[in-house]
N, CA, C and O atoms as a printed pandas DataFrame, in Angstrom:
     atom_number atom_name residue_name chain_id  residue_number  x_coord  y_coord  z_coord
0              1         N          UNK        A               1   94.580   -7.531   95.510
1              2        CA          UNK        A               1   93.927   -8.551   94.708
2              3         C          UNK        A               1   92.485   -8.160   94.376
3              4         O          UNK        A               1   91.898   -8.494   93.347
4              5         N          UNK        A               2   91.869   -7.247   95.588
5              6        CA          UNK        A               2   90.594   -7.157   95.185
6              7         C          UNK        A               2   90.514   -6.083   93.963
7              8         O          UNK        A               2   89.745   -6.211   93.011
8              9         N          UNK        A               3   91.481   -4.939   94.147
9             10        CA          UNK        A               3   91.277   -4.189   92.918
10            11         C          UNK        A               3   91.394   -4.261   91.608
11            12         O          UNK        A               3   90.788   -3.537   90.819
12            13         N          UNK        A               4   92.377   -5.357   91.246
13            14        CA          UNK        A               4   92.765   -6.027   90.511
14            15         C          UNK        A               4   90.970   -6.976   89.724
15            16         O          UNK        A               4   90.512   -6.958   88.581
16            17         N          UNK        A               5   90.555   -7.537   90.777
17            18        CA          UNK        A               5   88.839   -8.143   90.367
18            19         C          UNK        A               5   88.118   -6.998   90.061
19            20         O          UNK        A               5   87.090   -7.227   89.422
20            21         N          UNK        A               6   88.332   -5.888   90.308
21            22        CA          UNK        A               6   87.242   -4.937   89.559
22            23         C          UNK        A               6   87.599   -4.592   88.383
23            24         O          UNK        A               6   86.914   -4.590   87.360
24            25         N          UNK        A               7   88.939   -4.224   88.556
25            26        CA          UNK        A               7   89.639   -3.862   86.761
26            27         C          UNK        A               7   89.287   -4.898   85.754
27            28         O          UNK        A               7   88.877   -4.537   84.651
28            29         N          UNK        A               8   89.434   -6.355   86.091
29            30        CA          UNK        A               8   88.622   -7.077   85.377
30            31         C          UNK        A               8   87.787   -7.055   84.604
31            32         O          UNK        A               8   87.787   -7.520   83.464
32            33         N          UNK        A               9   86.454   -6.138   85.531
33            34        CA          UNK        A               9   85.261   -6.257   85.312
34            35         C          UNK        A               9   84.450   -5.176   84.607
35            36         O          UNK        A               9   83.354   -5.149   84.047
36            37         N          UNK        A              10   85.640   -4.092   84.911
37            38        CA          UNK        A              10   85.275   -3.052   84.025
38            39         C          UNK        A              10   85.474   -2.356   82.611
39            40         O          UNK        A              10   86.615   -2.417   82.154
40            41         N          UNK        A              11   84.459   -1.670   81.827
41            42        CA          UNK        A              11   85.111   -1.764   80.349
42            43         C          UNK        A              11   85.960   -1.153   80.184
43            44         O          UNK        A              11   86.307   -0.115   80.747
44            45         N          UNK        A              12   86.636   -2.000   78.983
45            46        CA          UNK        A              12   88.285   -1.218   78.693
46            47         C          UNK        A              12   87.860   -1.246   76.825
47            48         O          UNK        A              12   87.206   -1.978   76.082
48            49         N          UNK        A              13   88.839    0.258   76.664
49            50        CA          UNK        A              13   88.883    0.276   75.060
50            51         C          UNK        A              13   87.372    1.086   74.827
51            52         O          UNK        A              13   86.762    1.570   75.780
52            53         N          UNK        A              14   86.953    1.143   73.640
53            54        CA          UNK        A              14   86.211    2.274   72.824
54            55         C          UNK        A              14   86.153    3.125   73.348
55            56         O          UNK        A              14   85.140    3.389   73.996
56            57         N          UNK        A              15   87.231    3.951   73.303
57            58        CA          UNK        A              15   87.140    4.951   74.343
58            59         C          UNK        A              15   87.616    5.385   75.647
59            60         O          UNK        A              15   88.176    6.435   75.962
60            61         N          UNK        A              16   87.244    4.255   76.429
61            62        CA          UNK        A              16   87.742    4.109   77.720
62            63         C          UNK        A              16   88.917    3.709   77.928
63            64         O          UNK        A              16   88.848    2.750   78.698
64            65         N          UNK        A              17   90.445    4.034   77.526
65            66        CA          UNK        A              17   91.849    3.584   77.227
66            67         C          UNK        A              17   92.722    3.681   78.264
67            68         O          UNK        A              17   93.836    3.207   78.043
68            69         N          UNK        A              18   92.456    4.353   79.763
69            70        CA          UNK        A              18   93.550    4.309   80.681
70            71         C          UNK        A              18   93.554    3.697   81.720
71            72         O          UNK        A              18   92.811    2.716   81.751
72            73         N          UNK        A              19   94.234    3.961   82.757
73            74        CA          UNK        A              19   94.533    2.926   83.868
74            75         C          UNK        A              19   92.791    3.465   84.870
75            76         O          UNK        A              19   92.431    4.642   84.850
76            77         N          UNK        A              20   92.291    2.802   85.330
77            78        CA          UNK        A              20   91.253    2.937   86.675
78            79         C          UNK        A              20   92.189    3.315   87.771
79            80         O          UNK        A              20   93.295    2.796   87.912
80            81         N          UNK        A              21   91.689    4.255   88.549
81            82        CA          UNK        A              21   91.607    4.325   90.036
82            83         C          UNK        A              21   90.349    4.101   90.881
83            84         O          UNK        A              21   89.205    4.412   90.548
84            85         N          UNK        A              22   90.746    3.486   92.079
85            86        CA          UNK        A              22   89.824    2.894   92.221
86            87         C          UNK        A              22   89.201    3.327   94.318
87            88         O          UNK        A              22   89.876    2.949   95.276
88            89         N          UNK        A              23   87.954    4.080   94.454
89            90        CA          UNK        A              23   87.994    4.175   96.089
90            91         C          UNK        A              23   86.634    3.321   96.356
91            92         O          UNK        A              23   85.503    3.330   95.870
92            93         N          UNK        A              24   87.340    2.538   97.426
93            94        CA          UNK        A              24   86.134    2.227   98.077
94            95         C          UNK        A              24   85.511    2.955   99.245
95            96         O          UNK        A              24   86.173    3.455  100.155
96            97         N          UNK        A              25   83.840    2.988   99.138
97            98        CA          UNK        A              25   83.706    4.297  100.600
98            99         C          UNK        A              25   82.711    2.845  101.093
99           100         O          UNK        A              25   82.571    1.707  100.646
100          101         N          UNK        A              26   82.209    3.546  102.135
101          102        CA          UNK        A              26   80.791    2.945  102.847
102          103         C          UNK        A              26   79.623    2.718  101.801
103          104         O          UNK        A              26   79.335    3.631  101.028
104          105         N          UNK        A              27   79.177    1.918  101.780
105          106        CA          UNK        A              27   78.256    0.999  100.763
106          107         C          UNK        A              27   78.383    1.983   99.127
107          108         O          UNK        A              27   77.398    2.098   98.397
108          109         N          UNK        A              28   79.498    2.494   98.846
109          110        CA          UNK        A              28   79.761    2.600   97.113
110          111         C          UNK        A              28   81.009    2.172   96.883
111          112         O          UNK        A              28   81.942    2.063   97.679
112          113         N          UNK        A              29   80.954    1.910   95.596
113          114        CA          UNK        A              29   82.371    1.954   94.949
114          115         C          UNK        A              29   82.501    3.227   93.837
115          116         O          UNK        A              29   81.509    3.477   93.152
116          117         N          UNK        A              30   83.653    3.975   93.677
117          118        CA          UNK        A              30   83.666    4.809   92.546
118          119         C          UNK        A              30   85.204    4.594   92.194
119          120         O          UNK        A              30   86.245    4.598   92.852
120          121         N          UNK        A              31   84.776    4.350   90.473
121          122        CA          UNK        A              31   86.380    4.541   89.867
122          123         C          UNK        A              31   86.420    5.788   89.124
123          124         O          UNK        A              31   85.503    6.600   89.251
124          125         N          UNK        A              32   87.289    5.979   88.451
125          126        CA          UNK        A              32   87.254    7.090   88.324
126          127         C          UNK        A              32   88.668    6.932   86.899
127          128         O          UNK        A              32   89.775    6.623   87.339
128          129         N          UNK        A              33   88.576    7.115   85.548
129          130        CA          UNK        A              33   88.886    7.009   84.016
130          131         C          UNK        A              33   88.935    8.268   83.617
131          132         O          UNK        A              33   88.782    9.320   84.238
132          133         N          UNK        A              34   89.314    7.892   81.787
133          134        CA          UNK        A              34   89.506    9.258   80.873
134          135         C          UNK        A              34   88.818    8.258   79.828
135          136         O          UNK        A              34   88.973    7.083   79.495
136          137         N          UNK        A              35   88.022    9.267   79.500
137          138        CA          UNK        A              35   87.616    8.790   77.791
138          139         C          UNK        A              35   88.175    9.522   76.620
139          140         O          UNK        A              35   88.168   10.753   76.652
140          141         N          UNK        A              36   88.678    8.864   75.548
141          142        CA          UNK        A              36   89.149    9.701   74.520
142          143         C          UNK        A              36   88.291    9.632   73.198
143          144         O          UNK        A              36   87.866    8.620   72.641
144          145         N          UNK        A              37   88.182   10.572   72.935
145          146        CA          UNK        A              37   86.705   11.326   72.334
146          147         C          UNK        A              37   87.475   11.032   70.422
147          148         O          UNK        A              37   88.637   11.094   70.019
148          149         N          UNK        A              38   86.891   10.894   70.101
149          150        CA          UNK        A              38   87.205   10.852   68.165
150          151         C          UNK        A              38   86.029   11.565   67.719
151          152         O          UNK        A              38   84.804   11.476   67.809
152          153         N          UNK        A              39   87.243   12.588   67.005
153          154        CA          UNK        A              39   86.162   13.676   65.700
154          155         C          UNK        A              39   85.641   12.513   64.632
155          156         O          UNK        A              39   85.925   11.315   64.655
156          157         N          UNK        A              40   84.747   13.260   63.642
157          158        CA          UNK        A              40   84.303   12.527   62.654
158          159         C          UNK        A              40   85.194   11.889   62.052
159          160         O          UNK        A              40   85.003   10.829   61.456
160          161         N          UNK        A              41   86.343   12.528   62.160
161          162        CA          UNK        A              41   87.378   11.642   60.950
162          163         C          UNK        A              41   88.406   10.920   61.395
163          164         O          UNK        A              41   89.477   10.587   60.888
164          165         N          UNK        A              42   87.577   10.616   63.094
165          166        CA          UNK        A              42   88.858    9.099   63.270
166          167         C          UNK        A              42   89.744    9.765   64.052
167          168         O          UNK        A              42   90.308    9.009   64.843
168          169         N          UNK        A              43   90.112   11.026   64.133
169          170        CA          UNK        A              43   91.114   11.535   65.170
170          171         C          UNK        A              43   90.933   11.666   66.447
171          172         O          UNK        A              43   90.027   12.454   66.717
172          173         N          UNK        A              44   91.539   11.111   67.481
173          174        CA          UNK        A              44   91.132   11.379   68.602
174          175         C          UNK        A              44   91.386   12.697   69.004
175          176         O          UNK        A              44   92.571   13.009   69.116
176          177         N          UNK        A              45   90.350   13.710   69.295
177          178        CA          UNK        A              45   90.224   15.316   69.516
178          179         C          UNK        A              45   90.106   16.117   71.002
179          180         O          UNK        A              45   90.296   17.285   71.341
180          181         N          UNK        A              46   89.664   14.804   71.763
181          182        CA          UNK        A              46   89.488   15.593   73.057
182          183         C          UNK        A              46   90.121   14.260   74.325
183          184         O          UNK        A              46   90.683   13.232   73.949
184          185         N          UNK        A              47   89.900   14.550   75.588
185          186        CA          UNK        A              47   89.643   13.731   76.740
186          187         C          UNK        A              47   88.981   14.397   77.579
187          188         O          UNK        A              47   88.907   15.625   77.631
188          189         N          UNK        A              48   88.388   13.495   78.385
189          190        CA          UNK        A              48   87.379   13.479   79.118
190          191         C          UNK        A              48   87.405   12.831   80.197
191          192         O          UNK        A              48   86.826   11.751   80.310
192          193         N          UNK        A              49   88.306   13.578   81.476
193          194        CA          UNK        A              49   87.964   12.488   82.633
194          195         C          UNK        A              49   86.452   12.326   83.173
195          196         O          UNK        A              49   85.619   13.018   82.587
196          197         N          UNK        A              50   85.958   11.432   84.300
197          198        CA          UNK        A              50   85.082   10.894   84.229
198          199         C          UNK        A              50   85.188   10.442   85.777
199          200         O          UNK        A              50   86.347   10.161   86.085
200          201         N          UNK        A              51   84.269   10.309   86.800
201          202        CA          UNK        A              51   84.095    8.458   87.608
202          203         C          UNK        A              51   82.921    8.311   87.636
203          204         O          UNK        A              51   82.124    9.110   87.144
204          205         N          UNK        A              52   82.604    7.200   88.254
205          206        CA          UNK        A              52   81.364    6.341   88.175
206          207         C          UNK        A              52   81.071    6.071   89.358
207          208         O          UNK        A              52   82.120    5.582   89.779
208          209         N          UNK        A              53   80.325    6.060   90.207
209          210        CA          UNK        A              53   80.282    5.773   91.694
210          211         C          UNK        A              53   78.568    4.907   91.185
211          212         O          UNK        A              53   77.550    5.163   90.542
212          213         N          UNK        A              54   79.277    3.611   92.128
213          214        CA          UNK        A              54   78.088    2.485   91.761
214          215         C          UNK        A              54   77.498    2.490   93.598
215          216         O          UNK        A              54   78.259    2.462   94.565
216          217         N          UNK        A              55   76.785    2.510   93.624
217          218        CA          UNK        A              55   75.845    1.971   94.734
218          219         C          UNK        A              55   75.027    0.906   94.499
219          220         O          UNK        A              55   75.136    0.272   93.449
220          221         N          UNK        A              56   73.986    0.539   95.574
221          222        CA          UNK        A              56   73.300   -0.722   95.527
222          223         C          UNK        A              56   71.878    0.094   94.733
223          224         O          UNK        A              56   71.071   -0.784   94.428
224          225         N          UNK        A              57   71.472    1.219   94.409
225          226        CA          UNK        A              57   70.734    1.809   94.249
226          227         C          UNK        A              57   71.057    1.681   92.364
227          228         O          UNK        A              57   70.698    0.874   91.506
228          229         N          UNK        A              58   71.712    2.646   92.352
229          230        CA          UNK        A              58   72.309    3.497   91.819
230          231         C          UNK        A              58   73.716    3.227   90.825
231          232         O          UNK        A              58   74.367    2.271   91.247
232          233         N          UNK        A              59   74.218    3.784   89.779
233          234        CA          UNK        A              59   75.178    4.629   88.261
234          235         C          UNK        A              59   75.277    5.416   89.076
235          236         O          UNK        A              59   74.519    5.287   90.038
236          237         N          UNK        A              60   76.320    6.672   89.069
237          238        CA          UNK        A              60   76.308    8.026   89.017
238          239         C          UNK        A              60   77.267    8.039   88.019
239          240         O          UNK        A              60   78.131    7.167   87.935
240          241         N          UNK        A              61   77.134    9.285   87.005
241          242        CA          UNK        A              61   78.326    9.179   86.074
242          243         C          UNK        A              61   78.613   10.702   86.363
243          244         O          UNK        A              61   77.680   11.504   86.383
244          245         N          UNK        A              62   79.715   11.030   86.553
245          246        CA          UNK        A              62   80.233   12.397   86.605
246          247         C          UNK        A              62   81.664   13.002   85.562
247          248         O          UNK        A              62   82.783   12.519   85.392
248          249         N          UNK        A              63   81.240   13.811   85.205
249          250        CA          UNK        A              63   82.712   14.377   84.094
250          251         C          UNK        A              63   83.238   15.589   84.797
251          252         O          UNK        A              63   82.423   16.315   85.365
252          253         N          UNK        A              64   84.238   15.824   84.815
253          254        CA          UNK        A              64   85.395   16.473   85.362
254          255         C          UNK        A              64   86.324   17.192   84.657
255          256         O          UNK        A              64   87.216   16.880   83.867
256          257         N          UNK        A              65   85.692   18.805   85.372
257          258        CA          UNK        A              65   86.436   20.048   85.306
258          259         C          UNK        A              65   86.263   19.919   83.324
259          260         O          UNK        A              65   87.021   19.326   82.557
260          261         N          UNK        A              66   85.175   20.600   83.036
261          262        CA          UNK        A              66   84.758   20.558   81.704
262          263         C          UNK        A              66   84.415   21.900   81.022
263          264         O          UNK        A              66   83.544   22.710   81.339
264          265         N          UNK        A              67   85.224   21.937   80.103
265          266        CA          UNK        A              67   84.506   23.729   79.423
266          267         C          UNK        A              67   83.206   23.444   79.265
267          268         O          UNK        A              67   82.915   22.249   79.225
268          269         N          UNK        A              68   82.195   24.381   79.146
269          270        CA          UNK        A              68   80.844   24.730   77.973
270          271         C          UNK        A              68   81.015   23.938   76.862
271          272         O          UNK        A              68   80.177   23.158   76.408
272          273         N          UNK        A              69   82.031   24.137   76.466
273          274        CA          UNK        A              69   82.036   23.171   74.852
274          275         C          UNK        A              69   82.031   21.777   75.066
275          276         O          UNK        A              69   81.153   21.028   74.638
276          277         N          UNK        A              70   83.155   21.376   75.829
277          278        CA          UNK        A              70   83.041   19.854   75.672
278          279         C          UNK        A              70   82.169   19.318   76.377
279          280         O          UNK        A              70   82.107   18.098   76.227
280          281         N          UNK        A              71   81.163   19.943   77.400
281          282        CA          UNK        A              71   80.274   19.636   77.688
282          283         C          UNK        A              71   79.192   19.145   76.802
283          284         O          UNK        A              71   78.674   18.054   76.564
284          285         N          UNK        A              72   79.002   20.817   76.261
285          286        CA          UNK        A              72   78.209   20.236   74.861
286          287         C          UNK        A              72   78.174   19.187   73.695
287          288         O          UNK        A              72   77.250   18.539   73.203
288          289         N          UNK        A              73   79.506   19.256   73.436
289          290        CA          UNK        A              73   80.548   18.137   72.714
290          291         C          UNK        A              73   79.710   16.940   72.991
291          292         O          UNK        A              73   78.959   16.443   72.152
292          293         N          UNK        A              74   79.946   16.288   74.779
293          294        CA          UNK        A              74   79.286   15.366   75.239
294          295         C          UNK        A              74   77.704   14.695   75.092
295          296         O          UNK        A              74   77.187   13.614   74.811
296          297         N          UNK        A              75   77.343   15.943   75.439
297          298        CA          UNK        A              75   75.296   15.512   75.229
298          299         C          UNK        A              75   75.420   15.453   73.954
299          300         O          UNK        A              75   75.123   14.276   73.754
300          301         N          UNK        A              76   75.715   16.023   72.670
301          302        CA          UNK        A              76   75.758   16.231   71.173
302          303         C          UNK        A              76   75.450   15.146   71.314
303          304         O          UNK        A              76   74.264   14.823   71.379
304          305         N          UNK        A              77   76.771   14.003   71.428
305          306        CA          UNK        A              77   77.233   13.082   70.636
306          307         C          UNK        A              77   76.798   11.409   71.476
307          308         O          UNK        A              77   77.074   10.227   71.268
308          309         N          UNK        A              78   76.137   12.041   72.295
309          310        CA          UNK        A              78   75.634   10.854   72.939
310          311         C          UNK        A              78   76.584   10.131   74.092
311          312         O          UNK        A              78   76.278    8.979   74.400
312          313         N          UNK        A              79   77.538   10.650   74.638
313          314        CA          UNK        A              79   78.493   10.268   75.059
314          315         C          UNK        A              79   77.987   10.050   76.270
315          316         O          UNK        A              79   78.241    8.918   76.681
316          317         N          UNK        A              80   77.260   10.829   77.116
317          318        CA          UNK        A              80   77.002   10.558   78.679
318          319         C          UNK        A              80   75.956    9.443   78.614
319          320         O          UNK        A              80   75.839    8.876   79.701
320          321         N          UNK        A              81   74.786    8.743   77.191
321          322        CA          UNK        A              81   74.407    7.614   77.050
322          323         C          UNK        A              81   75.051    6.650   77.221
323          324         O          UNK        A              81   74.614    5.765   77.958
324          325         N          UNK        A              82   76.053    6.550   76.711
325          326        CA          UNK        A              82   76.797    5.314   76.091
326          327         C          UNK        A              82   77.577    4.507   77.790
327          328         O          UNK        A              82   77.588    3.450   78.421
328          329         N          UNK        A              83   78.249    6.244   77.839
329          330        CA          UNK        A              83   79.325    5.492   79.418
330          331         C          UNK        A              83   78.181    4.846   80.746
331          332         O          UNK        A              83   78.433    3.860   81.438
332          333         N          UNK        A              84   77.272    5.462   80.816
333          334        CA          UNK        A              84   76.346    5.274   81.400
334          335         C          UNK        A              84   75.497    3.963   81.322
335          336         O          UNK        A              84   75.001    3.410   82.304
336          337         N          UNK        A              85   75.383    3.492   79.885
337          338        CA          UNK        A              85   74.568    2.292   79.452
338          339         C          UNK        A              85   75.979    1.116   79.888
339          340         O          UNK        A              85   75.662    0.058   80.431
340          341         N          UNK        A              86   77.180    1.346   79.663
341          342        CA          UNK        A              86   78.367    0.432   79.935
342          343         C          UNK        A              86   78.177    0.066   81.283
343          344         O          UNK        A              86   77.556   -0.909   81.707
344          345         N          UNK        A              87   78.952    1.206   82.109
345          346        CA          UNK        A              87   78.818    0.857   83.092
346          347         C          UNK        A              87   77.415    0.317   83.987
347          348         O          UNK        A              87   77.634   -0.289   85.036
348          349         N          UNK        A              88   76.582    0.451   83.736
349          350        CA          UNK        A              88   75.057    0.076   84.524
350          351         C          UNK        A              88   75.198   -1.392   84.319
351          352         O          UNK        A              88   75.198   -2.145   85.293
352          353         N          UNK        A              89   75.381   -2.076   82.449
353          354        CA          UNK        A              89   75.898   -2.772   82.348
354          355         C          UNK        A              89   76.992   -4.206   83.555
355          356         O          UNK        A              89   76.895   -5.404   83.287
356          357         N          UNK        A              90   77.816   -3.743   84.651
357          358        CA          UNK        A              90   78.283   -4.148   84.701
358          359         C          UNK        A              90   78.401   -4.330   86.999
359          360         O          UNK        A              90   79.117   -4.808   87.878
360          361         N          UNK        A              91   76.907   -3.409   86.772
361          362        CA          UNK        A              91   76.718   -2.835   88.068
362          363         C          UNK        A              91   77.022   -3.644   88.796
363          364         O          UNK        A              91   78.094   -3.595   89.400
364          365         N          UNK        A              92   75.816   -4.991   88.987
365          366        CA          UNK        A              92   75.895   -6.082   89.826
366          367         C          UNK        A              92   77.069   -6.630   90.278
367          368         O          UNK        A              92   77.284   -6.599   91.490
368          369         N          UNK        A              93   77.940   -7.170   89.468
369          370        CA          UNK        A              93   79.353   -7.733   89.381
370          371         C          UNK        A              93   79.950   -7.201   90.081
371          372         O          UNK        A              93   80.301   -7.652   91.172
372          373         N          UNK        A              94   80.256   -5.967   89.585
373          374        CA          UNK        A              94   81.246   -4.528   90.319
374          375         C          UNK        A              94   80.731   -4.811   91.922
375          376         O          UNK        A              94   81.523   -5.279   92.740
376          377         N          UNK        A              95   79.501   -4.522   92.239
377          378        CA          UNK        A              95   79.108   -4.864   93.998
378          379         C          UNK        A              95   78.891   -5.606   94.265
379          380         O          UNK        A              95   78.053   -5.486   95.158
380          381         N          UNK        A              96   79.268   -7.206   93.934
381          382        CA          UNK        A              96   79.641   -8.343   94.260
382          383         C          UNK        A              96   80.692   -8.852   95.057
383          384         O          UNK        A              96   80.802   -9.681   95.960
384          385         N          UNK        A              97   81.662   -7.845   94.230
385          386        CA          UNK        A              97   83.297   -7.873   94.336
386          387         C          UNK        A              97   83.270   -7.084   95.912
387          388         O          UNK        A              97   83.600   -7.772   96.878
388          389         N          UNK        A              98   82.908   -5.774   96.111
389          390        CA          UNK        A              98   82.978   -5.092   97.365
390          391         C          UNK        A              98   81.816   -5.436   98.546
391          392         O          UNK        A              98   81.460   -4.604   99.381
392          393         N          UNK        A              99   81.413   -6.499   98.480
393          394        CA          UNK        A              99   80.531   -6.878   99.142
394          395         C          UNK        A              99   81.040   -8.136  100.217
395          396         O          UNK        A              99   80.233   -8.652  100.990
């Protein structure tokens, strides 16, 4: 039930389109997603797994097992802004729930 209250709480869609997994450790939570990336013309071109490990501090956003390119891909296009501004977004809530 409790994991179920975080999925809730976390963003779904622009991007962010698949199921959460979800670990709880000693004072963090980290889930852990795929983002699906769209070229200029609307096609979705890449994925991008991802987790997020929230602390009482602390975002961490991490991407996973990534060429040079789609790395680059990423900073280009603003992408490690955006997931980053979401989730921070939603910090409090998220360690409400595991608290």
């Amino acid at each position: 039930m409790k994991m179920q209250r975080y999925i809730d709480l976390l963003p779904h869609g622009s991007g962010v389109n698949y199921d959460y997994k979800i670990k709880e450790g000693k004072n963090k939570i980290t889930v852990y997603n795929k983002y699906d990336y769209m070229d200029e013309n609307g096609y979705y071109d890449d994925i991008f797994p991802f987790s997020v490990t929230f602390t009482a501090e602390n975002v961490t956003l991490h991407f996973h097992n990534l060429t040079r390119w789609q790395y680059k891909k990423i900073e280009h296009n603003g992408l490690r802004d955006y997931l980053e501004e979401i989730f921070y977004d939603v910090r409090e809530k998220v360690l409400k729930v595991g608290a």
